[in-house]
N, C-alpha and C positions, 0 to 999 in steps of 0.2 A: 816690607822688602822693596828697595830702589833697586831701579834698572839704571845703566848707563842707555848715552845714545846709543851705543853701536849695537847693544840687546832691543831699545825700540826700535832702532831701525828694520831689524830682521823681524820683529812681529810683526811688523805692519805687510812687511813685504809676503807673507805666511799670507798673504789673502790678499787678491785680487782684486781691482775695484770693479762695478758691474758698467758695462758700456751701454749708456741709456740710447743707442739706435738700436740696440737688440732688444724683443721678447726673450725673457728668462723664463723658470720655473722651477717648482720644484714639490711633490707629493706630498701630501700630508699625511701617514698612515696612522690606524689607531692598531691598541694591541688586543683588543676583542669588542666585542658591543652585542647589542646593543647595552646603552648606558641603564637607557629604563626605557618604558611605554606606557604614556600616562595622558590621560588628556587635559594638558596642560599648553600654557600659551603666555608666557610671561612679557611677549612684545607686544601682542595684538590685542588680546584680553586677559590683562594681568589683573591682579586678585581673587581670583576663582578656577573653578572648572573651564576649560574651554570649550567648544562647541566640537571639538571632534580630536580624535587621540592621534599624537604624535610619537615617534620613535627617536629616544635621544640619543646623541654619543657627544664626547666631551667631558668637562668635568662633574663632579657632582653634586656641589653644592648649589642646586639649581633649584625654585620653588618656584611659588606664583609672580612673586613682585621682584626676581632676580635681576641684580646690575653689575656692573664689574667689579665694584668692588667683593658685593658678594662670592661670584664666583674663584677671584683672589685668595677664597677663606677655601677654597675647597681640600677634601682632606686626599683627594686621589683625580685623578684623570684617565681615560683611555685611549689620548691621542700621544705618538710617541715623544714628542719632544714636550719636556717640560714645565717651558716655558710656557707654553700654551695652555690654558685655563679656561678657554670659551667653550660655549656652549653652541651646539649643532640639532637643527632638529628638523624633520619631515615629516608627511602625512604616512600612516602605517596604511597599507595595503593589505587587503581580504579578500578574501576567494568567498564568490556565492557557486553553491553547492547545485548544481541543473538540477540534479535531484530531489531537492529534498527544499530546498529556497535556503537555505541556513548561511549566517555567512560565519567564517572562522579567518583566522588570523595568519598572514602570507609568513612565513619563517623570513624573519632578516637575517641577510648574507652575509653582506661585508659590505664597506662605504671607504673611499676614499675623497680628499679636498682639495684637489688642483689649487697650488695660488702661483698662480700667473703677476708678474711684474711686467708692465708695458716698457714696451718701445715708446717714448712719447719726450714730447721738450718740458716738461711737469719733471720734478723730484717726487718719484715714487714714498711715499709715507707710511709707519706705521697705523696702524689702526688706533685710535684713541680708547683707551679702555672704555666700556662700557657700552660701547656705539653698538646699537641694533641694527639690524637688516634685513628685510627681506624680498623676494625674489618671486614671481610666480601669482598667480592670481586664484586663491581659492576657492573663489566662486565663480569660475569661470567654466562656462557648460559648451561650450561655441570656443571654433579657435580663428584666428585672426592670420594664422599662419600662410605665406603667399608659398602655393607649391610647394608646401612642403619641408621650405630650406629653415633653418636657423637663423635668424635677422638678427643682431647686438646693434646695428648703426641706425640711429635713431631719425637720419634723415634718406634712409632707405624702407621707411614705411615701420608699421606697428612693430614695436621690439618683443620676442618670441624668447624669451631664457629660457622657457623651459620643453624640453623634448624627453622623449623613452629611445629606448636603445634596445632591439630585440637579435640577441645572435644567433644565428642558426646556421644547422653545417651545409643548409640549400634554402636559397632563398627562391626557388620554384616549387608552388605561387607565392608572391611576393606576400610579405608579411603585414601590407595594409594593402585595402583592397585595390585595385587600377580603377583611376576616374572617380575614387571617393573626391566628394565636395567638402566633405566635414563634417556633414550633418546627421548622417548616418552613420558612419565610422571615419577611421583616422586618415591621417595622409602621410603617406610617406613621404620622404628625401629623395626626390629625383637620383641625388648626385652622391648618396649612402645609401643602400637597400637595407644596411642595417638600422636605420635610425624614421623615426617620424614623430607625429602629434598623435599623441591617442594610442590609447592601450591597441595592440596587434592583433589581429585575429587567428593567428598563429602560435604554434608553440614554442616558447625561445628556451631551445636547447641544447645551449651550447656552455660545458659542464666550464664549473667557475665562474661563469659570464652568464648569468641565466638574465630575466628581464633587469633593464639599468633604467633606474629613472633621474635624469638628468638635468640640473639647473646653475645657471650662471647669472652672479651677481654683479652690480654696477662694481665699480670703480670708481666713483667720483663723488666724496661727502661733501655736503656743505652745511660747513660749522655754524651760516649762522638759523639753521631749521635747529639743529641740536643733535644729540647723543640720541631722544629718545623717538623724533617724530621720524620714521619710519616711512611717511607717507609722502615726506617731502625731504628726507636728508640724502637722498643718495638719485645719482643718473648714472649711465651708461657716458664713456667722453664718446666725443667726435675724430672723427678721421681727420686728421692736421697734415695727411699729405706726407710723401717718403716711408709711409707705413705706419707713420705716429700717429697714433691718440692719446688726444689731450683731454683736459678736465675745462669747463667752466671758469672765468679768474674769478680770484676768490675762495674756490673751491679745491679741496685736498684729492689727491690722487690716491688711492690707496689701492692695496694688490686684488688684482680679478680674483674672486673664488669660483670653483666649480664643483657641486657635489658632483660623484657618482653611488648613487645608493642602490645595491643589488638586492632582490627578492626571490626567492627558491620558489621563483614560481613553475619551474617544470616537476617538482615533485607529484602537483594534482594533475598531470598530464590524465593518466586512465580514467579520471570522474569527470575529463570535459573534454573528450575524445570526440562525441559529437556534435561539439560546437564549432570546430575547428574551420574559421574560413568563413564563419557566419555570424559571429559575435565572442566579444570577450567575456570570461566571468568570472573578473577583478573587478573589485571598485577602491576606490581611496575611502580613507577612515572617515571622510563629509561627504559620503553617499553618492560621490562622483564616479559615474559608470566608464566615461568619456576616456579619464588621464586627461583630459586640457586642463584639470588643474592643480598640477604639479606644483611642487613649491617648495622652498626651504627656509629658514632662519637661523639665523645667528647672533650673538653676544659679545663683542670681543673680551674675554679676558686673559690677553696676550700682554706678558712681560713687553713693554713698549721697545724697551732698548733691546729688546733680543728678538725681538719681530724687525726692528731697523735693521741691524746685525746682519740678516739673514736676506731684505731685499736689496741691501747694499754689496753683498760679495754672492750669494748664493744661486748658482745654475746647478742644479746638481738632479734636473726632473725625475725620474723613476725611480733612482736611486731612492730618493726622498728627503723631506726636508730635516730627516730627525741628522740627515749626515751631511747637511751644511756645514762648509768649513768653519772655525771657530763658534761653532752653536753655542749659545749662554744658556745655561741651565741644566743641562746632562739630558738626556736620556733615558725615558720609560723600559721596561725590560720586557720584550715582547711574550704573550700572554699572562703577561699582569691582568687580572681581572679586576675593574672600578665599577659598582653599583649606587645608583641613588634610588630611595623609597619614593613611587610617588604620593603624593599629599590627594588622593583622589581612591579611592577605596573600590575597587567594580573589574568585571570580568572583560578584558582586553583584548583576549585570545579565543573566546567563543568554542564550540559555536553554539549561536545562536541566531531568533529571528530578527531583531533588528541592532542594528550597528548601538554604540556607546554615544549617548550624547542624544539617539532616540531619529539620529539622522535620518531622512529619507532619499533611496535611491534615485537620484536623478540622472537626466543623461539621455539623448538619443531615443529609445525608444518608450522610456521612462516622464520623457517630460521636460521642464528646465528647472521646477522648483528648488532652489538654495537658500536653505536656513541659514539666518545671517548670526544669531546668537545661539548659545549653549540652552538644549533643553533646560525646562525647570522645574525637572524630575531626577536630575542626577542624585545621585548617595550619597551619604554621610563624607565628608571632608575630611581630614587628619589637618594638620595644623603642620608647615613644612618647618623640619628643623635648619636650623642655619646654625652651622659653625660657626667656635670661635679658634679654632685654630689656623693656624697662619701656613701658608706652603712654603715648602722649603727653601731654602734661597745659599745664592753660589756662597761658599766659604772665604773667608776674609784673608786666609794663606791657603798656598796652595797646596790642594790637597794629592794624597797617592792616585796614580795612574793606577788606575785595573783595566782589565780587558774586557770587553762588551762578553756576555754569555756565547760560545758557539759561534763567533765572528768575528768580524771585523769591524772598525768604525772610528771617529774618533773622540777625543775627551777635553776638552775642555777647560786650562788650567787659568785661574781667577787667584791675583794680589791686590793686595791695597790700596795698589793705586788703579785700579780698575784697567790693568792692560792685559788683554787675553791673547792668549797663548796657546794652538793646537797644536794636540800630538796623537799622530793614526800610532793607534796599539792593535796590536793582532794578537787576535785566542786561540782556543784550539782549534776554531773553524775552519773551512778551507781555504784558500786562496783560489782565488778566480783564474785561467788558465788563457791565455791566448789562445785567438780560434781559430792556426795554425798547431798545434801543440801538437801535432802528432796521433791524437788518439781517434783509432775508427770507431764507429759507432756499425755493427754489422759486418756488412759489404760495402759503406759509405766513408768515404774518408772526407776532412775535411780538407778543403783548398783555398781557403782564404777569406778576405775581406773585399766585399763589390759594393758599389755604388747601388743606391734604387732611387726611384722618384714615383709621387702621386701618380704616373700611368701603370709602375707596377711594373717591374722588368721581370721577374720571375712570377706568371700569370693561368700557374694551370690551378693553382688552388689557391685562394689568400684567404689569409687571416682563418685560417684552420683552425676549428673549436677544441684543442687538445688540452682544455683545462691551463694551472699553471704552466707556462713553456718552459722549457728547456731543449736541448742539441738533441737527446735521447729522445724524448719523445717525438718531437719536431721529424725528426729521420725514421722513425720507426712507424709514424702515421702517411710520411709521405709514401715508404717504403708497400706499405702496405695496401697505397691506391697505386702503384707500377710507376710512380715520376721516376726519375733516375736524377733528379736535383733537389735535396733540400737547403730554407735556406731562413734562420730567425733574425729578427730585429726588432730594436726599442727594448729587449729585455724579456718580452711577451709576445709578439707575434710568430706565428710557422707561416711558412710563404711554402710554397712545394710546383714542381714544372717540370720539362725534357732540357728547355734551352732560358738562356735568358735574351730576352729581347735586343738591350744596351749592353754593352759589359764593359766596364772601367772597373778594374782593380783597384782599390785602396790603401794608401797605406794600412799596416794591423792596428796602428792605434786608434783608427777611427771605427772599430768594433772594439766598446770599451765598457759595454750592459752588462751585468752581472745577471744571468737568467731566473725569472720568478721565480720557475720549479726547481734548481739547482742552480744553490747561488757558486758552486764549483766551477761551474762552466759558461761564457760568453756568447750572451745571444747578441750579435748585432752592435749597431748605438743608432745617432740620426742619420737615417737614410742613408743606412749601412747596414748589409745583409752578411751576418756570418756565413758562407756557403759549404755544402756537402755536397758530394756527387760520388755517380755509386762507379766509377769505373776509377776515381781518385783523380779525374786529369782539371785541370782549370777552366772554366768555360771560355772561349776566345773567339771573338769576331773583329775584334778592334786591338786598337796601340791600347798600352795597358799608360793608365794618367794616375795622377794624383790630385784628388779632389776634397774640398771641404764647404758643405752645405748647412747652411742656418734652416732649422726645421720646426723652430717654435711653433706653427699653426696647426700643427699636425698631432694627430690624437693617437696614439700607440693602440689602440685597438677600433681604428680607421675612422674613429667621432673625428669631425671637423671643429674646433675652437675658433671662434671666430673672435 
């Protein structure tokens, strides 16, 4: 099929180009997980058993010696966009039992993968197929962390990627102890009560958000360490000033990742009722009592041209990346389930007395001991099968549009000559509403679209633990502590208060979120608070303006991205 000009001209126009002084973004959701739980390690110690078990998501084709090509051959994935084939994997998390010493196996939640595209004078790059990465220091018993905060700039002292994220609906007593050093327990975040180093000594119970454990990766490869060393191919860039950070010359810029990987860790709340405040009793799957040593890995096997695709026009953050405009490769169907066997034969989930791999608890009051290799008592091995089948790849004419299951979204259309073509289809799902529409929730009507910023203009309650958000719930939790203001943003957050501090109205389009819990109705967008108020009048202190603020640094459930 040829196009004329005046049909390339309008596809090109169909997509944006991305303005490299801004921070972009955009979610990477999977449609279930975990992938598998295996103690494997194909970046750090590939060919064998690894020294302590990890929890995968991504695709499946993943074994001891996996590279991108391999995981190219995979026969399924569980992240939602296509295109994407890499492999993701973290340390699993265990509960030791006060009772009984036993340890068992933390239920994994859910995980999502921030990739962040910088602001920087660099051309942001795709990932080269196969490039490893990792993040996070495994054997690290002691944290380096100054105060508390989050470091990524490497010439503001030791660089810290990795932190836990404890949500609670009171952070009275603070979730790591006051005037901890490190040594004994964690340290909080001065500047987030929800975030710190080191497992919390608290209960984080806040439903959907239970404990997060959280890690960020460099941005900056250098092709000539290679694909596999690990040790030496990636940094963190430098602050270049105006807000840019750049890479190394030489070196490639590729997009920030950030796990967020959730663990149901409040379900053992009634078996560690008495530890509460005085120690945690979590460990990571390498017998680390502490959390300092947090960590993640990666694989890339990302379609290359549809990873470029996507940092070259795509801001679409919460949303997610699966709904980048012109995405190449379609669209996973959410709760598709993708399983890989692991090649490691042994009970992962317990309980039992000692961890997989024969680790010892270290940590704090434990000791510092860190086993650097895999026991050499592990079980019988399987042999990893590796496919030979090929994933599927875009059609050479263009194929029928259908409509995403139950939504919205859009699809993809691929010719010959490789010029792509989007077109939003809608299903029978609902259409998202403006958060003006008319509709009350109760006694609360809605009033509009407000301005907020980092001091929090509606301040009697934030970031409210209501599970997924939504207008409904958001208003019926504020309703329920006597605020007479509710008010959501980013998609996910309830804000709840009597008044708001600032008030600048916004224009409606700058509440533009589709809410996590009800994708029917509009929480919010950046640093835009959909508002309710229970008497239906608009809050007013000031000239009502028209505002529009860049908010890339800011983390939709109050983590700081640095």
């Amino acid at each position: 099929m040829l196009f004329t000009t005046t049909v390339l001209a309008a596809l090109v126009a169909t997509v944006a180009a991305k303005d490299k002084s801004k921070r972009t973004f955009a979610v990477l959701q999977f449609t279930d997980g975990p992938l598998m739980d295996c103690r494997m390690d194909p970046i750090v110690q590939p060919g064998g058993p690894s020294a302590h078990v990890h929890t995968f998501m991504g695709a499946n084709n993943v074994g001891f010696n996996t590279n991108g090509e391999d995981l190219r051959k995979s026969t399924c994935t569980n992240a939602l966009p296509l295109a994407d084939l890499s492999s993701y994997w973290v340390p699993k998390m265990y509960f030791k039992d006060p009772s009984t010493g036993q340890l068992e196996a933390v239920p994994f939640f859910y995980q999502n993968v921030y990739y962040f595209f910088d602001a920087s004078n660099d051309d942001i790059k795709a990932f080269p197929l196969g490039l490893k990465l990792v993040s996070g220091n495994a054997l690290a018993r002691s944290t380096t962390a100054k105060n508390g905060a989050v470091n990524l700039d490497p010439s503001k002292g030791p660089v810290t990627p990795a932190a836990i994220t404890c949500p609670r609906s009171n952070f009275n007593p603070p979730s790591w102890p006051a005037g901890s050093d490190g040594s004994m327990a964690g340290l909080g975040n001065p500047n987030n009560k929800g975030e710190g180093f080191g497992f919390p000594f608290q209960d984080c119970d806040g439903y959907a958000s239970p404990m997060r454990v959280d890690v960020h990766f460099p941005s900056c490869y250098n092709p000539a360490a290679g694909l596999d060393n690990f040790k030496a191919n990636s940094a963190f860039p430098s602050d270049a000033g105006n807000g840019k950070l750049d890479c190394p010359q030489g070196w490639i810029h590729v997009p920030h990742m950030f796990f967020e990987t959730y663990w149901d860790t409040h379900k053992f709340l009634p078996r560690f009722q008495n530890l509460i405040g005085k120690e945690s009793p979590f460990v990571f799957a390498n017998g680390d009592v502490t959390g300092y040593s947090a960590h993640g890995d990666f694989i890339s096997g990302w379609d290359e041209r549809a990873l470029q695709q996507i940092i070259d026009n795509c801001d679409v953050g919460h949303q997610g990346l699966h709904s980048c405009p012109g995405l190449i490769g379609g669209v996973n169907s959410r709760g598709t389930s993708c399983k890989a066997t692991c090649p490691v034969t042994e009970d992962v989930k317990g309980p039992f007395d000692k961890l997989p791999g024969n680790n010892p608890l270290a940590g704090w009051k434990y000791g510092a001991e860190t086993p650097e290799a895999p026991s050499n008592d592990y079980p019988p091995v399987n042999l990893p099968v590796v496919s030979s089948a090929t994933p599927s790849k875009p059609a050479a004419a263009e194929p029928e549009v259908t409509a995403p299951a139950g939504g919205y979204g859009t699809t993809t259309v691929v010719n010959t000559v490789t010029v792509y073509q989007t077109k939003t289809v809608y299903g029978s799902g609902p259409t998202p509403t403006k958060a003006t529409d008319g509709k009350d929730i109760g006694e609360f009507k809605p009033v509009g679209c407000f301005k907020d910023s980092s001091d929090r203009f509606l301040a009697g309650e934030k970031f409210a633990n209501i599970g997924k958000a939504s207008n409904t719930k958001c208003v019926e939790h504020c309703a329920s502590k006597s605020f007479s203001i509710a008010g959501t943003q980013y998609g996910g957050e309830c804000f709840c208060g009597n008044s708001l501090t600032t008030v600048e109205e916004l224009d409606e389009s700058k509440c533009d979120m589709s809410c996590d819990g009800d994708d029917s109705q509009i929480c919010g967008g950046k640093w835009a608070l959909t508002i309710f108020t229970k008497d239906g009048v608009a809050p007013s202190s000031s000239p009502k303006k028209r505002h529009v603020h860049d908010h890339f640094m800011h983390h939709r459930r109050g983590h700081s991205h640095q």
